[in-house]
N, C-alpha and C positions, 0 to 999 in steps of 0.2 A: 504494500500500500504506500503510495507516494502521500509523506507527511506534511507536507508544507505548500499551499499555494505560491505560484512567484511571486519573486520578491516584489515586484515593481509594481502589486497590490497590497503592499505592507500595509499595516492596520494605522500605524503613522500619519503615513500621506493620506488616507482615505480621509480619516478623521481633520486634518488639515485642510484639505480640500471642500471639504461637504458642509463645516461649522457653519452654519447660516447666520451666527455673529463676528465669521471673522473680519478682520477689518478693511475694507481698501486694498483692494492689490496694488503695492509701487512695484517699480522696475526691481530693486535688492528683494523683495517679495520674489517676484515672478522671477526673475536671473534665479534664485535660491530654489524653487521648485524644479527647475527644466536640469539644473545640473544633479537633486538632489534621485530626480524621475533615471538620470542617465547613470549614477551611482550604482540605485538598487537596481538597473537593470543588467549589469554585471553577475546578476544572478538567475540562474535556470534550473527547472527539476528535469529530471530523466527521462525521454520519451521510452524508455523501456524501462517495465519492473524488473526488477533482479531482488537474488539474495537477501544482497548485502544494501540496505539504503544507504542511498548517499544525496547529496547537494551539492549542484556545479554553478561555478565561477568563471567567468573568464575576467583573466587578466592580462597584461607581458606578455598575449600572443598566443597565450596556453588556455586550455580548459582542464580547470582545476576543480576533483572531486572532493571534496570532505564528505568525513561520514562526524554524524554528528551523535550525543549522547544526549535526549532531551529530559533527565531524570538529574540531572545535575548545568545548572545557571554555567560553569565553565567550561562547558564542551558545546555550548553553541555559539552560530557567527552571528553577534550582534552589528548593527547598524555602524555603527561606530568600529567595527573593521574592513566594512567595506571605504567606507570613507579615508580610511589609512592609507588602505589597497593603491583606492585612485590615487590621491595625492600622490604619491610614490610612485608610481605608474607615469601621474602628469608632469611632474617635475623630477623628472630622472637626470635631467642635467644640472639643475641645480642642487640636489639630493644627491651625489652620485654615489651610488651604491657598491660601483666596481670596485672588488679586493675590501669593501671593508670589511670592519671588524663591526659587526652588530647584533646587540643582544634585544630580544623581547622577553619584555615580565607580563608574565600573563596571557600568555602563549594562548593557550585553551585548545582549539582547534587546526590551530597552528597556519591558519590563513594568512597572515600578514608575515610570520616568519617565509612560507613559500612564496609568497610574492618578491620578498626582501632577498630568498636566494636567488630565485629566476631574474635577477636583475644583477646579481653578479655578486653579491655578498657574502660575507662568511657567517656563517648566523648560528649563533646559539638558542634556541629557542625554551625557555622554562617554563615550570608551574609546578603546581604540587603533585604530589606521589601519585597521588589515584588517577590524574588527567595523564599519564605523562605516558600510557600504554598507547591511548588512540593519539594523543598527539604523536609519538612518533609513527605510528601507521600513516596516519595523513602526511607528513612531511616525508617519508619515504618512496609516497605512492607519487608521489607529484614533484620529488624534486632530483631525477633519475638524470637529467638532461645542464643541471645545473652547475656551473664554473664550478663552484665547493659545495661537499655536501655538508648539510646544518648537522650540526651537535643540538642532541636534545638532553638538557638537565634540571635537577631538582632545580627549584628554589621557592622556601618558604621564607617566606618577605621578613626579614629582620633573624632570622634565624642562620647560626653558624656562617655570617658572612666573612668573615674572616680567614676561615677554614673553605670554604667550597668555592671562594672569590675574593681571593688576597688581593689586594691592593695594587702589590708587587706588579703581579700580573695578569692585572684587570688594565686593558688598553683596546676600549669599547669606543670608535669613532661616531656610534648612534645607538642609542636606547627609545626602542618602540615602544609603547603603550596603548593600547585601547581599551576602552570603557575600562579599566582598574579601579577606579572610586566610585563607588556607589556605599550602599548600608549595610556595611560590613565593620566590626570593631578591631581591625587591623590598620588603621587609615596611619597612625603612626609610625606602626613598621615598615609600611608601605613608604613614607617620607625616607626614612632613614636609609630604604634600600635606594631609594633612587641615589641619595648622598655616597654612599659607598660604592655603587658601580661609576658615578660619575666621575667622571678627571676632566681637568681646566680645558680640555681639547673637544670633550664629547658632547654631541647636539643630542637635546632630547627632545622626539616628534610623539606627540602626547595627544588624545583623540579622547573626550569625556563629554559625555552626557552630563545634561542637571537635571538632575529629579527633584532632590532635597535639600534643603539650608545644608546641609554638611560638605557638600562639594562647593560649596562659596568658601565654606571654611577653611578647606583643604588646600584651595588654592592659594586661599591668603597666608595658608601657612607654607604654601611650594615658595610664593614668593618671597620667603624670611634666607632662604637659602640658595634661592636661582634666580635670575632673569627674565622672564617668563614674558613673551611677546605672542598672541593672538594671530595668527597667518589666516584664518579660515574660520567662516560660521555659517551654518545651517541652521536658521531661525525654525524652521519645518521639523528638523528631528530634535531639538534642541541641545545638537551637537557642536562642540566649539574644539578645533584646531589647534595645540599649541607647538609653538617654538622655546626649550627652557635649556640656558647654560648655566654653569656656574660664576654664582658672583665674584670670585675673586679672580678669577678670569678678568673681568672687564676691569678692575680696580687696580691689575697689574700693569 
């Protein structure tokens, strides 16, 4: 049984579109739906049943399957990794991803790692122990063709960073994120880890949803330790884009 109608009738947009109070369409309205409609439609289900379900992507050229876990929040592709995708997809020359070194937290599904290897990268992709079975299936099955193949590893957010990501030899040229803040009570660790995989060199391309007053919080609290500049916003899925270094980087 195919789980999921396409995307590019996500309940989002539907509800976006249909509000009979929403406001006035301006031009950054309409520009914001027509890129947001070409996003989700980056995504297609399978004209064939099989086995094994899965959900396809195109990205970088490729049609990319994941198979997803919908019994657990971290093993599916939320909105906010398609939007990583593109961006990384559109701005590949100013992002260039060839030969680096780059890590994703929060891996899940491992869609933004595959796309970050299909573009030439060296990709570590992480998350916790239980995710990290299907995430390596998915980046295996999709990244056969790719310059370097990704490394999949633990990482539980503020735990043993020291030991499983030394300092020494953490030289991460980008740290991916999507949707990683939400209402979760690790939003700390989650700080801390960014602080410790970051060096004065590494850009970090950062993709969040608002739901709740705690991601205003969050970020006022990213801001106590990075630079944090705004590249992108999607008023429609209430997805905001960010660019964050470290501050002492600029004060050098």
């Amino acid at each position: 049984m195919i789980k999921k109608a396409p995307i590019y009738s996500h309940p989002l947009l539907i509800h976006h579109l249909m509000d009979p109070e929403a406001r006035e369409e301006t031009k950054e309205d309409h520009d914001d739906k027509q890129v947001v409609t070409e996003i989700m439609a980056r995504c297609f289900v399978p004209t064939r049943i099989t086995t094994t379900s899965w959900e396809g992507f195109r990205f970088v050229g490729h049609e990319i399957r994941i198979t997803e876990a919908m019994d657990c929040y971290g093993a599916v592709v939320w909105p906010s990794a398609l939007v990583l995708c593109y961006f990384l997809e559109r701005n590949a020359k100013q992002y260039n991803m060839v030969d680096k070194n780059v890590i994703e937290i929060g891996a899940g599904t491992g869609l933004v790692s595959i796309v970050a290897s299909l573009l030439g990268a060296r990709v570590t992709a992480t998350d916790l122990p239980d995710l990290l079975g299907n995430l390596q299936y998915n980046i295996s099955r999709n990244t056969k063709t790719s310059k370097h193949l990704p490394q999949v590893k633990e990482l539980s957010w503020g735990v043993s960073l020291d030991t499983n990501f030394p300092r020494s030899s953490n030289n991460f040229d980008y740290i991916l994120a999507a949707d990683v803040v939400y209402a979760h009570p690790f939003l700390e660790e989650l700080l801390v880890t960014f602080d410790h995989l970051c060096k004065e060199t590494t850009t970090i391309l950062w993709v969040m949803k608002f739901r709740l007053e705690k991601e205003n919080q969050f970020v006022d609290r990213f801001k106590d330790l990075f630079d944090l500049e705004e590249i992108s916003s999607f008023p429609s899925l209430n997805i905001k884009l960010y660019k964050g270094t470290k501050k002492n980087w600029r004060s050098a």
